[in-house]
N, C-alpha and C positions, 0 to 999 in steps of 0.2 A: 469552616471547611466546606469543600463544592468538591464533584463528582469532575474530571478531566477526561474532554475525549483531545486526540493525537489524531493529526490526518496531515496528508503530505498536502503543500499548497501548490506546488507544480507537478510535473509529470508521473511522481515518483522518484525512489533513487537518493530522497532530499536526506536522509539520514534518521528515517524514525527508530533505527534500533536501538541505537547508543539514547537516544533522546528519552524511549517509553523503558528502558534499563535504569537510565538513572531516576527518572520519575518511580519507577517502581517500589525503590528503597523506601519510599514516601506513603505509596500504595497500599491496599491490604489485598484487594483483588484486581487482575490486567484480566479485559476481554478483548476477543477481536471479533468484529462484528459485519463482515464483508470479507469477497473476498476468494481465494483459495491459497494453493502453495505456488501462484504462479508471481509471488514475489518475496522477496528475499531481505531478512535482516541480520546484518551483520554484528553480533555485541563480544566486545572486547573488554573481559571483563578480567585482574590480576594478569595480564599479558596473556590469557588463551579466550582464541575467537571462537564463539560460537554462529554457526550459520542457521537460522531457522527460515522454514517458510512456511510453514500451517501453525504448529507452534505458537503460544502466546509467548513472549519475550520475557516477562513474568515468569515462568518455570526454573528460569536460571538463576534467581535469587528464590524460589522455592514460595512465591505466592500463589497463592489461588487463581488457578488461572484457567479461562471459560471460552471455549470456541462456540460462539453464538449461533442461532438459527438464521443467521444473514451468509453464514460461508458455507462454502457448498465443500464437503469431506472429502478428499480421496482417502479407503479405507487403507490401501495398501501402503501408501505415503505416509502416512499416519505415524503405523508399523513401523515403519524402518525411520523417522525422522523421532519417535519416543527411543529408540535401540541407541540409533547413534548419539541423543544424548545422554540417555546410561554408561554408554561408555567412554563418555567424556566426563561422569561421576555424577551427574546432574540425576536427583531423583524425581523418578516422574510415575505417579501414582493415583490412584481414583482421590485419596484426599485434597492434592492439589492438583486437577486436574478434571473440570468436567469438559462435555458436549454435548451440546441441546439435541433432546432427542425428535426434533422435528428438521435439522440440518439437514438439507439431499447430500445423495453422495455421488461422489464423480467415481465411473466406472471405465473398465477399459473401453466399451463403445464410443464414450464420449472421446476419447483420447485417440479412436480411431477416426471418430470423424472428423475432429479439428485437425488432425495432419491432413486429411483426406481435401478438405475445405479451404485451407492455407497453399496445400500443391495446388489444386486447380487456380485459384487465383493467384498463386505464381507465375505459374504458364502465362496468364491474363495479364497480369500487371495491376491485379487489386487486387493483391494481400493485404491484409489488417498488420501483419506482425503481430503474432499470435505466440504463446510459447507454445503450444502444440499438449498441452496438460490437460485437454476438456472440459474450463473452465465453462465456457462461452455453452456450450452442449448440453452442461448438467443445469447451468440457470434457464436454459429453455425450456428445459425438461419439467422444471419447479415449475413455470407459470404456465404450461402446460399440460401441469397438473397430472403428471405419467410419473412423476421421481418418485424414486426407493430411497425414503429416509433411513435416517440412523436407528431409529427406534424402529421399526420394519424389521429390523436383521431381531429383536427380540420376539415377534412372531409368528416365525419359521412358516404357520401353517397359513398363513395369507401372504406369502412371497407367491406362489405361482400365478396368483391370480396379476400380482404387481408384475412381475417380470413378463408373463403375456403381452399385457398393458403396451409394456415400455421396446418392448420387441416387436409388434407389430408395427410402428412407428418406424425404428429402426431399419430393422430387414427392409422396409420401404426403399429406405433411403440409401442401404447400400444395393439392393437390386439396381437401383436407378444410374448408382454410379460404376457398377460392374462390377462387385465385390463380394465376394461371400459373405450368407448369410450368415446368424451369431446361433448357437444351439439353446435351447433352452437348459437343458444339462451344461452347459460350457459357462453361461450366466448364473445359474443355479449354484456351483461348485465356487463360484468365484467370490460369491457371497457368502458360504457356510465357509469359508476358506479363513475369511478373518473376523467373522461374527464374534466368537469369543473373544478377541484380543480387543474388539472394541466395544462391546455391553457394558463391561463390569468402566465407563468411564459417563454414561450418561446418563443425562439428570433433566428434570425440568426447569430448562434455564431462570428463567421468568421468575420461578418462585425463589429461586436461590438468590437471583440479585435483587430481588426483594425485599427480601429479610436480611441478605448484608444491608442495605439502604437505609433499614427501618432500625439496623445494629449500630449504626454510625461508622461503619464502613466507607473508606478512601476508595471510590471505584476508578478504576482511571480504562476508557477505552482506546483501542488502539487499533487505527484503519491498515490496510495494508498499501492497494495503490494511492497516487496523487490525485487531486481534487480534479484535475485536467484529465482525467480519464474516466471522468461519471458519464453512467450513461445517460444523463440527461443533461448535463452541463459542461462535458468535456467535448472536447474534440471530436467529435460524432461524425462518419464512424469510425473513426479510428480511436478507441476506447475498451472498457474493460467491457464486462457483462452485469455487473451490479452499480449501484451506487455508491461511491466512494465519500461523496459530501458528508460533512459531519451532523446531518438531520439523520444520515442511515445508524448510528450508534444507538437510537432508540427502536427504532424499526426491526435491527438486524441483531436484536438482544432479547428484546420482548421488556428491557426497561423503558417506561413512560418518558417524553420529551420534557417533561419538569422535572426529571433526573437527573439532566448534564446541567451542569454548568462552565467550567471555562472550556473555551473550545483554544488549542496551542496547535497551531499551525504551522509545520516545521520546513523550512525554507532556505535553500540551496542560496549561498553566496553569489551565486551564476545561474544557468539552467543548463538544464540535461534530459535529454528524453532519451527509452528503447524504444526500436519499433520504427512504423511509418506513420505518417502523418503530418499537419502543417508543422512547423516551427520559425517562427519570424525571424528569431534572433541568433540563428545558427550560424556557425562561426567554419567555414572551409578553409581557413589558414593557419598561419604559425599559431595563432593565439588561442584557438580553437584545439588546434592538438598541444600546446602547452595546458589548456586546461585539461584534456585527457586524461593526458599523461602524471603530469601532476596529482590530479585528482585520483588519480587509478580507475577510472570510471570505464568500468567491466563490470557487465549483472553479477550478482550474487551465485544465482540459481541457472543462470541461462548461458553465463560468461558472454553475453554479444556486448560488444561495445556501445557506449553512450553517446549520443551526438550530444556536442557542445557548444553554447555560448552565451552571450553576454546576459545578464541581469533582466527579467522583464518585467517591469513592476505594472507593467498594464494588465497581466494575466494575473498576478497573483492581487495586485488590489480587487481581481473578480473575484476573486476565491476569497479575501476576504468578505467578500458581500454574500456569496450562495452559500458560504458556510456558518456565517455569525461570530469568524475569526476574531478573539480573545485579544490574542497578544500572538507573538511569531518567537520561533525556536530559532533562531540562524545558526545554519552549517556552514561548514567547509572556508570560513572566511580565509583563513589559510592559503591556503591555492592561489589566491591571488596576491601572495607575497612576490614581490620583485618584478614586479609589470609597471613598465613608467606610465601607464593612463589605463583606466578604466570608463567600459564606458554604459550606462544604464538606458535601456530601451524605458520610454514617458507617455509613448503614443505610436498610434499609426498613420499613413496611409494607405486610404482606398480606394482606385481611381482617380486620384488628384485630392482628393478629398481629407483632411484630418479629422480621425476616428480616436474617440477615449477606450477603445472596448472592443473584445475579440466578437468578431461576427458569427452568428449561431450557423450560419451558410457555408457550407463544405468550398465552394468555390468560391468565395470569399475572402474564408480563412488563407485558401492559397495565392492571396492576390496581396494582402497588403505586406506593407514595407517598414520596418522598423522609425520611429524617428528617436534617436537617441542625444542624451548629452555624454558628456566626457569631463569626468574627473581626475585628478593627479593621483596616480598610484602612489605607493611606499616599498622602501626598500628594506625595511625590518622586518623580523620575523615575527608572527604574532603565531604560531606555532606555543601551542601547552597558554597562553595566558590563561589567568586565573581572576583577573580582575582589571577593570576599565584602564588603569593607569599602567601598564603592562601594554597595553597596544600604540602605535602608533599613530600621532595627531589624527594622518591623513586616510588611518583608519578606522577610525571614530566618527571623519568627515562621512565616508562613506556608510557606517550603517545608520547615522542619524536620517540621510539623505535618502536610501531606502527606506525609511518609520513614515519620514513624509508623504514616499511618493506613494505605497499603499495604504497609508490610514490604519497604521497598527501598530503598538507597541514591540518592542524588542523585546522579549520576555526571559531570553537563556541564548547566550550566545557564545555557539559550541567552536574549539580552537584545535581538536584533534581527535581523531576515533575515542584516545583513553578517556572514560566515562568521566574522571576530575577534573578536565582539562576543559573546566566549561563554567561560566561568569554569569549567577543568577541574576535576575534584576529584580524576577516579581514569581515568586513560588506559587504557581497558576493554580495549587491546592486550598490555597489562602485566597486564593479571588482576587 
């Protein structure tokens, strides 16, 4: 048995929820280890979906499930994403349920600055495409070394010295951009407000998935955004605020990097990004919005539509390499039922130039040019297959031909949201 971390190998959006759901049943503990609620897993489990975004996906089959010191908290989100799944029946409690108690937490300042920081670089024409949740804010704030962790709100009497801290910073920055200042009373209240609701959930991470480790506990971790949004190896700057790569699962848990072992990198039939930033293989036509639409490719959490297109095995055979990519989960192969050609982007260029590799160079990135081949589509549905002989020749042709072109195994290759509707190859829990 080996420890499984989940990370998206494109953009995001590739489908980790239904993927770290079914794995779970396998699981004894799901972490997430990165991150905040600024992205969205959809699991459709007996026909009722659940939506989570802070949430380990794990909670929904009632595992053990641990939001790491690698995500940054919103206390109030928290609240209401535990409530709403109460009331979809789902128990959620300190037994299956911790939070590291050295996590920062995202407060409303941070949520005012990043709208604050998104409008002015709207006006400019260099917005990031931000969801405006204070992601980006509260992780400055960590290395910064000014955040108010989780474990802070357990002692009351060394919050003002913190909120001082974190407010003189602050009021900085909004004098600066014309805004009222934040009170210390107005901070102060916001904190006692949900302290109790979230004490009685934290724990010392590190030692708990320790001693599951050393129990012979299934740990399976679980990223939130795509590998193409790290902040060191994604699309820079157009990116998240943390590390997304699958080295952050040890980092942003406080388990050891001789922990993990398979790493299942779950990978969109197509590509899709939210947001701004390069994307080579965007698609402005019929085919492009047939992927859309099809795909229903609308965020979860944000509803902004997804840009779409073709296949890029150039990006993801990178993320097979900064991640130590295992074997690959493929989504959504579906979507592309009833297209008479497909076609998979193998390479670029740059300047005249053929490139195997996304350039680390912001104006770079925006320069090169797809170079794709083209395959013969199918006209069957591979909708629910359950097994190889179930799909169609010519789409067989097709994910063999992606295994190629990134250097990685096909490991689980998913035919529809419903969690059954998906063709093991290699149970990434067995190595």
């Amino acid at each position: 048995m080996t420890n499984v971390v989940v990370i998206g190998s494109q953009w995001g959006d590739e489908g980790k929820g239904k993927i770290v759901d079914w794995l779970s049943e396998r699981a004894d503990v799901i972490v997430r280890f990165q991150g905040g609620h600024n992205a969205g897993h959809t699991l459709v489990v007996d026909g009722v979906s659940y939506k989570l975004a802070l949430l380990p996906s794990g909670l929904v089959r009632g595992k053990l499930s641990v939001i790491g010191n690698g995500v940054v908290v919103d206390p109030h989100h928290f609240v209401a994403e535990v409530e709403k799944l109460r009331a979809q029946g789902v128990a959620v409690t300190p037994d299956v349920l911790r939070i590291a108690e050295n996590a920062p937490l995202i407060l409303s300042l941070h949520r005012d600055l990043d709208a604050m920081r998104e409008d002015a670089a709207s006006n400019s024409g260099t917005k990031i495409g931000t969801t405006r949740r204070g992601i980006g804010p509260a992780y400055e704030d960590k290395v910064g070394r000014r955040a108010i962790r989780v474990g802070d709100l357990a002692e009351p009497e060394t919050l003002p010295a913190k909120i001082d801290r974190l407010l003189t910073h602050h009021n900085a920055l909004r004098r600066g951009m014309g805004v009222d200042e934040i009170s210390f009373d107005a901070l102060h209240d916001e904190l006692s407000s949900v302290a109790e609701h979230v004490l009685p959930y934290i724990d010392q991470v590190w030692r708990l998935l320790d001693e599951q480790r050393k129990a012979g506990a299934r740990i399976l971790f679980e990223g939130a955004q795509g590998a193409l949004l790290d902040n060191d190896h994604g699309t820079y700057p157009f990116v998240t605020s943390s590390n997304t790569v699958a080295g952050q699962a040890a980092a942003g848990s406080g388990l050891g990097p001789t922990a993990l072992g398979y790493v299942l990198g779950i990978t969109k039939a197509y590509t899709t990004r939210v947001g701004e930033g390069p994307f080579p293989c965007e698609l402005h036509d019929e085919i492009g919005q047939h992927l859309s639409t099809v795909g229903r490719e609308v965020g979860v959490n944000t509803g902004r539509p997804r840009r779409c297109g073709w296949f890029d095995a150039v990006l993801v055979r990178q993320t097979v390499k900064t991640s130590g990519i295992t074997g690959i989960a493929l989504t959504k192969l579906d979507v592309l039922d009833g297209l008479d050609e497909l076609k998979i982007c193998v390479g670029y260029t740059l300047d005249g130039k053929e490139i195997d590799y996304l350039p680390a160079s912001q104006a770079a990135q925006a320069r090169v040019e797809p170079i794709y081949i083209t395959l013969e589509g199918w006209k069957e549905s591979t909708v629910g297959a359950r097994k190889w002989a179930d799909l169609p020749a010519q789409a067989i042709k097709y994910v063999r031909q992606v295994e190629e072109l990134i250097g990685a195994p096909v490991a689980l290759l998913s035919t529809s949201p419903e969690r059954e509707d998906t063709i093991l190859v290699t149970d990434p829990f067995e190595g």
